[in-house]
N, C-alpha and C positions, 0 to 999 in steps of 0.2 A: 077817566070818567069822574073821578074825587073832586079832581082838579076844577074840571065843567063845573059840578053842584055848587062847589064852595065858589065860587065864579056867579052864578047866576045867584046865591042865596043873599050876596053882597050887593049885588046890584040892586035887588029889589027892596034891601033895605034901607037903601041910601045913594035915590037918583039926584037927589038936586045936595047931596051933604060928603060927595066924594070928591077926590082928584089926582089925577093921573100920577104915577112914579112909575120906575125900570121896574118892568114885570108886572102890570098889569093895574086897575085902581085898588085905592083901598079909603075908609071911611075916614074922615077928618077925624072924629072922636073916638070911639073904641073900635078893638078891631084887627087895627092895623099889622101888629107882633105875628096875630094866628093868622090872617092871608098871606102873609108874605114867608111865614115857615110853613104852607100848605105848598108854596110854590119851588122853593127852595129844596124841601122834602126829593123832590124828582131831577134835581142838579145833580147827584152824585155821580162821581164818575171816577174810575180807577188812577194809578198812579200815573205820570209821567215823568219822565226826568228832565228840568232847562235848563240845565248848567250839569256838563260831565266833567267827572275831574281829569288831570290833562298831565303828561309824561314830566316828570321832574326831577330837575339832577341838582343835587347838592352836596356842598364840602361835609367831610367825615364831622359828625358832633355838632351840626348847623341845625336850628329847626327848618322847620318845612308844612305846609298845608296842602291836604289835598281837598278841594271844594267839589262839593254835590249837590246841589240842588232840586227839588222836586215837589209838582205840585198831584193834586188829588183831593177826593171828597168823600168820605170824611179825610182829617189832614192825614199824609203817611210818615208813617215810623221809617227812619233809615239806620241800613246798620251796613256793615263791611265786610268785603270778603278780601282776603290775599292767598292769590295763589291757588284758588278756588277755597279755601276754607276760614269760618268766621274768626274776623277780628277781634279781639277784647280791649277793652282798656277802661283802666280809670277815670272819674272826675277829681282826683286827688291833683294837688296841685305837686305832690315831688313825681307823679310819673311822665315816663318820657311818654306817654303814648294817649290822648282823651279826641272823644267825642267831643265836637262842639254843638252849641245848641240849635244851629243853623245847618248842623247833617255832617258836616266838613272833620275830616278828622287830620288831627293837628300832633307833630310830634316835635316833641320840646329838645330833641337831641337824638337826628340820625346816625345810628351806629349799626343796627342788625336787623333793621326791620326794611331792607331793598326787597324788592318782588314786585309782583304786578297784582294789583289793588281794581276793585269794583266797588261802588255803593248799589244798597238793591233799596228802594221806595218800596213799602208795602201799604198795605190798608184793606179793607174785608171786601174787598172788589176785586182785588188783586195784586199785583206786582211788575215792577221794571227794573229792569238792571244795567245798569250806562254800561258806556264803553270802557274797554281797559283803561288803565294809565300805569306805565314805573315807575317806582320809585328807587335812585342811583345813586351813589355816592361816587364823588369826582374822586379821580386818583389823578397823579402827575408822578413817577418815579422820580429819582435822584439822578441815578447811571445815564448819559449818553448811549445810544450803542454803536454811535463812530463819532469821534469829534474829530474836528480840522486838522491838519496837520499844515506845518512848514511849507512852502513853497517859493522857488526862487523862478521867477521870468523874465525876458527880456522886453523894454517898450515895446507896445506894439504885437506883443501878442496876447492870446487869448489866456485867461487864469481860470483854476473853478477851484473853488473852496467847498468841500463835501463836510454834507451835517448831518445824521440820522437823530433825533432828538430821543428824549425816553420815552416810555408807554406811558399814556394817557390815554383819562376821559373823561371828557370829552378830548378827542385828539386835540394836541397843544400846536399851536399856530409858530413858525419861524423868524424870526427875524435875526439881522446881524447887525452886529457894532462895533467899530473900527475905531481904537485907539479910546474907549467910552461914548464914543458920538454914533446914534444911529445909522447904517447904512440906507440912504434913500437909492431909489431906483434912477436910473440917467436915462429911460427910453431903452433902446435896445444895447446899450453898453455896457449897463451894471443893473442887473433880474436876479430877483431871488425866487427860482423857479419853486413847482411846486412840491419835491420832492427834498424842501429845503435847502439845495444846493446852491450857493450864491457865484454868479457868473458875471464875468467880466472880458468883456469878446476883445479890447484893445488895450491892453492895460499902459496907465501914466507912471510916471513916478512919484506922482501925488497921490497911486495906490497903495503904494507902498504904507507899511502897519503891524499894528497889531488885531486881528481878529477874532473875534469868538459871538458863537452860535450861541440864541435864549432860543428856549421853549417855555410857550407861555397856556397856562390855560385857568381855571376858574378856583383851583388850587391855590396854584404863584406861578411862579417862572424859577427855569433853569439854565444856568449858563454853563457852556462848554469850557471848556480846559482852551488855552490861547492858540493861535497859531499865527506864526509872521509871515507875511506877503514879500519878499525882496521881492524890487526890481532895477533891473542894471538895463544900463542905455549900452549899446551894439558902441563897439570904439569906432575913433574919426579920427582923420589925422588934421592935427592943431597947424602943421606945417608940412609941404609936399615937398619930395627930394625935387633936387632941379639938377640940370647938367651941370656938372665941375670940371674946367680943365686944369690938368697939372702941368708939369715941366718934370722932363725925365733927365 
């Protein structure tokens, strides 16, 4: 009803000395400020969040950002929860742990602060609270917990080189390399399936090597302890007996 009055009490004061903008007229010369914060007045509206912060893994003593976003009227205050319980930090520039001024909270050096993390947007209307997000630090171990071993075959038959890699995480991806040069795949002759195990269904004597298993993830990589491939060709004879006759 405010709304209507100030609405009609403008019009009448100025039919032939107005003109139109977003959200209704308002007078060419004074005026204009108090219509438009008469209109505006009734725009408020509680928080929402457009931007939720989002699952992150990082190397041990890396920084890291978790962004939050959130709009509302009047503007909202954001603050953070880990773990269900609020976060603190500094604006000092030596801590590893600040607010940014855009709601985002930022850590200068992940070491002990992993958990699951929330922003909550407030303001005198109400409140919202995004979605989860973690925060991880990558591990990659050192240990293998099977590396390669020896093996001798003959052409022609099938070989498998066994690799169990370390504990990682994010899990470390396998690959192998044969004498320093990548093992690529040949189709179904040489796979390195997905239990790391590198497989060779006919083996050459051009497989023949030195092997060893990396695991790799966001940490480094780690390479296995060597293992050698022999492989020996089945004997043939260079010359076939033939009939001898003697004299007795």
């Amino acid at each position: 009803m405010k709304q209507v009055c100030v609405l009609l009490a403008l019009l009448w004061a100025c039919v032939h000395d107005c003109i139109p903008v977003a959200g209704g007229l308002v007078k060419t010369g004074g005026g204009v400020a108090r219509f438009r914060r008469e209109v505006t007045d009734t725009d408020d509206f509680p928080p929402r969040i457009i931007e939720h912060p989002s699952d992150t893994i990082v190397r041990k003593g890396d920084p890291a950002t978790l962004d939050c976003k959130a709009e509302g009227q009047p503007l909202p205050t954001i603050k953070w929860l880990k773990d269900g319980q609020p976060v603190t930090a500094s604006g000092h520039p030596s801590s590893h742990r600040m607010f940014l001024p855009d709601g985002s909270l930022f850590f200068l050096r992940v070491i002990l602060y992993t958990g699951r993390y929330q922003c909550v947007a407030t303001n005198s209307l109400g409140r919202a609270v995004s979605n989860n997000a973690t925060l991880e630090v990558a591990v990659l171990q050192k240990a293998f917990k099977e590396n390669p071993r020896d093996l001798t075959v003959t052409v022609g038959e099938p070989a498998a080189l066994q690799c169990d890699p370390p504990r990682g995480y994010p899990e470390p991806t396998i690959t192998w390399e044969k004498n320093g040069l990548v093992v690529r795949n040949e189709g179904e002759r040489i796979r390195v399936l997905e239990s790391g195990k590198l497989m060779i269904s006919e083996v050459k004597t051009s497989d023949a090597g030195m092997y060893v298993c990396v695991g790799t993830n966001m940490v480094g990589r780690r390479v296995s302890e060597p293992a050698t491939l022999s492989v020996y060709e089945r004997p043939t004879f260079t010359t076939k007996p033939s009939d001898q006759e003697v004299g007795l």
